[in-house]
C-alpha atoms as one frame of an Amber mdcrd trajectory, in Angstrom:
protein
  96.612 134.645 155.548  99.506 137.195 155.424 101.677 137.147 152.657 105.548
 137.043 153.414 107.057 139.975 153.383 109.517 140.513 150.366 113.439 140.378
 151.617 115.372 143.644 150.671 117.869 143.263 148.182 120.996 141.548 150.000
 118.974 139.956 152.992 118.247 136.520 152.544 115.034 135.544 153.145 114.216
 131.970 153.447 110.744 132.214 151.991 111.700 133.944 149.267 115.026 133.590
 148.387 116.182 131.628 145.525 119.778 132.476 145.112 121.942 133.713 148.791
 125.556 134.486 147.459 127.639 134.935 150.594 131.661 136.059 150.953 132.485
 134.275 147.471 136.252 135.324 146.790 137.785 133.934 143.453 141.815 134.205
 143.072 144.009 133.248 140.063 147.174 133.393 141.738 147.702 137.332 142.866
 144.823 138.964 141.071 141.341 138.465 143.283 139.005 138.542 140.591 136.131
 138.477 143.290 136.263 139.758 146.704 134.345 138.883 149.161 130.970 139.315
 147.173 127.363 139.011 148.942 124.325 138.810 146.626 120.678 137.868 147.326
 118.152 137.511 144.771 114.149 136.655 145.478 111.894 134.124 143.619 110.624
 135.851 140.451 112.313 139.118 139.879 114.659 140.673 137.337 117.779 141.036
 138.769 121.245 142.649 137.700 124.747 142.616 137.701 126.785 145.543 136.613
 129.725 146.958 136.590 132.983 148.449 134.375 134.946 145.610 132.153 136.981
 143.163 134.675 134.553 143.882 137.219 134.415 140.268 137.730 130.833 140.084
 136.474 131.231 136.733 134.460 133.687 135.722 137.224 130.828 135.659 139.454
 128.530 133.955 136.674 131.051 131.050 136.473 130.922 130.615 140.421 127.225
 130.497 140.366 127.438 127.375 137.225 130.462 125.515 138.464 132.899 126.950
 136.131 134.820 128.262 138.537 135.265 126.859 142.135 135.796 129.934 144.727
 138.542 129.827 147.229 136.092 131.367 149.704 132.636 132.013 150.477 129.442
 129.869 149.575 126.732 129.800 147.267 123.604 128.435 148.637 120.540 127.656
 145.585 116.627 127.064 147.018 115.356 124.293 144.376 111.886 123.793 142.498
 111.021 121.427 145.424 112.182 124.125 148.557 115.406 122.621 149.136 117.997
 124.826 149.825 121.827 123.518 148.653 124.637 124.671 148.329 126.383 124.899
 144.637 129.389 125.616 145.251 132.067 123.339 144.295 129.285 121.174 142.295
 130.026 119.995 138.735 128.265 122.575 136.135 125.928 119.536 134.733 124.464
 119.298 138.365 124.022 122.595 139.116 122.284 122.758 135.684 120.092 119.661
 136.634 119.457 121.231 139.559 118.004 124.453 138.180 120.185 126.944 136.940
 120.699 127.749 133.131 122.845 130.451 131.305 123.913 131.941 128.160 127.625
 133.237 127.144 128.734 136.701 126.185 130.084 134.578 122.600 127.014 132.213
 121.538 127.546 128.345 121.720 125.375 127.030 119.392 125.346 123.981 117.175
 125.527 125.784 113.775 125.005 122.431 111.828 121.461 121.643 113.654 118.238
 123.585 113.302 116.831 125.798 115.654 114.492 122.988 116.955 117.104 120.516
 117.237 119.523 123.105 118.822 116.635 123.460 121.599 115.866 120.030 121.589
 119.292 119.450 123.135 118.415 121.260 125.846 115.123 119.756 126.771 116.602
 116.224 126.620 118.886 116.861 129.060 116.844 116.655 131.712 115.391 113.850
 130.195 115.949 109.629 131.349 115.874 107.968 127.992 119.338 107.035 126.632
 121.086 106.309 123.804 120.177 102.241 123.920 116.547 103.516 124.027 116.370
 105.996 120.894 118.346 103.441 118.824 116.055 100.342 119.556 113.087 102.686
 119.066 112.038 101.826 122.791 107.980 103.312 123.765 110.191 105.723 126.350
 112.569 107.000 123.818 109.814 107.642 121.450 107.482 109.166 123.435 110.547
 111.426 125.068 111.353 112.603 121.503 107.673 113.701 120.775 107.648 115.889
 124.128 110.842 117.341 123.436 109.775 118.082 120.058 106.630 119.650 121.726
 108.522 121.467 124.292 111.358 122.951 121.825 108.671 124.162 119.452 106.834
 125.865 122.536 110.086 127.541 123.511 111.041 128.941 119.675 107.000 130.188
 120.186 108.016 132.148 123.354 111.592 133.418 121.928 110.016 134.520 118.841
 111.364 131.840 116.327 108.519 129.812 115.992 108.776 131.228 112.114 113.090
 129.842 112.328 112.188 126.014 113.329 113.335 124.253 110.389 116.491 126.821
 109.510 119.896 126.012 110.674 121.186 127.981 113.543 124.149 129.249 111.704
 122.441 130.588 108.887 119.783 132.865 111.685 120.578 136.133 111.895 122.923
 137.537 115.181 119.981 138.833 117.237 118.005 135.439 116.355 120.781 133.601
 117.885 120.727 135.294 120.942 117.113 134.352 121.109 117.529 130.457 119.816
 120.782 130.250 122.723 117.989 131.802 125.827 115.524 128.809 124.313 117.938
 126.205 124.467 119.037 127.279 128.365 115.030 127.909 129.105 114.570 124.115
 127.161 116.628 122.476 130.376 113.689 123.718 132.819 115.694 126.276 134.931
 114.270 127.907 138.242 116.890 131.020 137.709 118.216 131.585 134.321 121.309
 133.603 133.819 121.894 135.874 130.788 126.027 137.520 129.915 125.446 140.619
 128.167 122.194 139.046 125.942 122.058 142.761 123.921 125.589 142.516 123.498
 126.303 143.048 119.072 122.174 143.244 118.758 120.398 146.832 116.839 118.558
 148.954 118.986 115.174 146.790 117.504 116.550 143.920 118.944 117.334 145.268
 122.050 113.563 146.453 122.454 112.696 142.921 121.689 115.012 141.074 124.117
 113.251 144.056 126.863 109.978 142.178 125.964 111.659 138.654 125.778 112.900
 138.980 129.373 109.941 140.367 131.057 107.948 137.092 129.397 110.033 134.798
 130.598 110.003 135.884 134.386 106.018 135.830 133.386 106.399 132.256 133.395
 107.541 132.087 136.728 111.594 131.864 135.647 113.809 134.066 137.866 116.283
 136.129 135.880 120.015 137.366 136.744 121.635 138.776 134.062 124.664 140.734
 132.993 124.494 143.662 130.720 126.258 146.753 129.870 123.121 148.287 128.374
 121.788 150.757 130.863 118.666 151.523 129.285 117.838 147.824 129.140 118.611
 146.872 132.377 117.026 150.433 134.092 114.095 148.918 132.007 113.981 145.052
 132.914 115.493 145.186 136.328 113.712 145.285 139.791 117.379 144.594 141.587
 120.558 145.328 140.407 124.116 144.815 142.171 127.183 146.942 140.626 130.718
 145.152 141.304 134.003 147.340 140.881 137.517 145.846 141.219 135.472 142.579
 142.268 133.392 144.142 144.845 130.180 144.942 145.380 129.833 148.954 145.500
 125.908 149.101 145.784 123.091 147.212 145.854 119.321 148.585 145.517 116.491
 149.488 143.007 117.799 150.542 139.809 116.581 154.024 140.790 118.891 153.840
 144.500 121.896 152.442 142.153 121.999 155.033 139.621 121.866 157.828 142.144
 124.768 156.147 144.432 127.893 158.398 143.736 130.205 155.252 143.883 128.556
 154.071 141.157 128.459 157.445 139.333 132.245 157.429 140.271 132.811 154.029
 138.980 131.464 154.727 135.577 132.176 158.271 134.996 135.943 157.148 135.833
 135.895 154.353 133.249 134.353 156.876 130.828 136.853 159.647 131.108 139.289
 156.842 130.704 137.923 155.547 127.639 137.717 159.646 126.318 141.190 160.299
 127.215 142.154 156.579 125.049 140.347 158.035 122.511 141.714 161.196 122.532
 145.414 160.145 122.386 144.182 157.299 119.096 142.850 159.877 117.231 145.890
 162.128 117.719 148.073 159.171 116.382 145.850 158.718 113.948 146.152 162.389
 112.559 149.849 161.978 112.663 152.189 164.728 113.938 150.965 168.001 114.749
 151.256 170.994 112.166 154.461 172.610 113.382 152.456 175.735 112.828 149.734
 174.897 115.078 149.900 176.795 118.640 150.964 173.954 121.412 149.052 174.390
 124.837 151.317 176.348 126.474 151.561 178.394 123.634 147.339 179.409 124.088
 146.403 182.517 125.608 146.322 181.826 129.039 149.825 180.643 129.096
């Protein structure tokens, strides 16, 4: 038998797809924060999302997890079981139940519980035994609790914290609370997990660890969309990567096609030169008035 041909990136492919983004718009009154944004991302792979601050990167995350509700466009998800629905609209705890997990750019976690109990929340969400159960010590609720004991220690294994289980989450260092948030998403049993900017505050170790991290999770099967400013990670991690500008999507490709696309070169050399030129001027207020003495520009040479 013939194996189905892979979809490019940005054609939907019903065999294959897993996440078919199509024409989402976002507005908050006059500012469109996304415009008119197509985005297609297969079973399996490492995708990404790029793009200069106010891009609308994590505008476009809270679409996808029923954050935000788009005044346009759809967002269509193809479940564990082949169904394909669309999200859009959806409360975030059903899109979650239906698949999709993510992380924040600031970590959420529950500083007073240990890393096993902070995953352990995660697991037993998706499971049926309720609070009547666990507090008449029903065979359910106790057998739930052992698997999600199981499962959370599994997940710390995967992460890397297998040595962290008993330490509160608050007390673990930044980088290992990066790690203990991806477990607790990965503990509800998502089909595409989304990371904002996982490297984001982490040492340059860390960041070789969290390359490692990702590529074992889509091992397991787990499709990955994430958001990251670090280039070298994502030119490392990604197979797909989509760059937004101004809310719209510039270019779409291999991370190899993006990089050389000049509106992407554009894009970021514009917000670097910006960022030089802000520089520039703080460290001149910073030094204080100029040296009377001191030559102005149109006093150089080649005035």
């Amino acid at each position: 038998m013939t194996a189905p041909t892979a979809a490019p990136p940005g054609a939907p492919d019903t065999d294959t797809t897993v996440l078919d983004v199509s024409g989402v718009t976002l507005r908050f009154g006059g500012l469109t924060s996304l415009d008119h944004v197509d985005l297609s991302i297969r079973r399996g792979v490492v995708a990404a999302v790029i793009g200069p601050n106010g891009a609308g990167k994590t505008s476009l995350f809270n679409c996808l997890t029923g954050a935000y509700k788009p005044q346009e466009g759809t967002v269509h998800f193809r479940t564990a079981d082949g169904r394909r629905v669309q999200i859009n609209g959806r409360s975030p705890h059903r899109i979650n139940r239906l698949g999709i997990a993510r992380t924040f750019q600031n970590i959420r976690l529950f500083p007073a519980l240990s890393a096993l109990e902070n995953v352990q929340v995660g697991v037993e969400s998706r499971q049926r035994s309720g609070a009547l159960g666990a507090i008449l010590g029903l065979p359910r609720s106790r057998r739930d609790e052992r698997q999600s004991v199981e499962e959370a220690s599994r997940l710390l294994e995967l992460v890397g914290l297998a040595h962290r289980t008993h330490e509160l989450s608050g007390s673990l260092p930044y980088g290992d609370q990066r790690r203990l948030e991806i477990a607790r998403a990965l503990g509800t049993g998502p089909e595409l997990l989304l990371l904002d900017e996982p490297a984001a505050g982490t040492n340059p170790a860390e960041k070789r660890g969290l390359e490692d991290l990702i590529h074992r999770i889509a091992g397991t099967g787990v499709t990955v969309l994430l958001i990251e400013h670090d280039m070298r990670l994502v030119m490392s991690v990604a197979e797909q990567v989509t760059v937004l500008n101004f809310g719209q999507v510039i270019a779409q490709g291999r991370p190899d096609e993006v990089q050389r696309d000049p509106r992407v070169v554009e894009a970021y050399l514009g917000s670097a030169a910006d960022a030089a030129a802000q520089g520039t001027d703080e460290s001149q207020r910073r030094r204080g008035p100029a040296d009377p003495a001191a030559p102005t520009p149109s006093e150089g040479p080649d005035a």
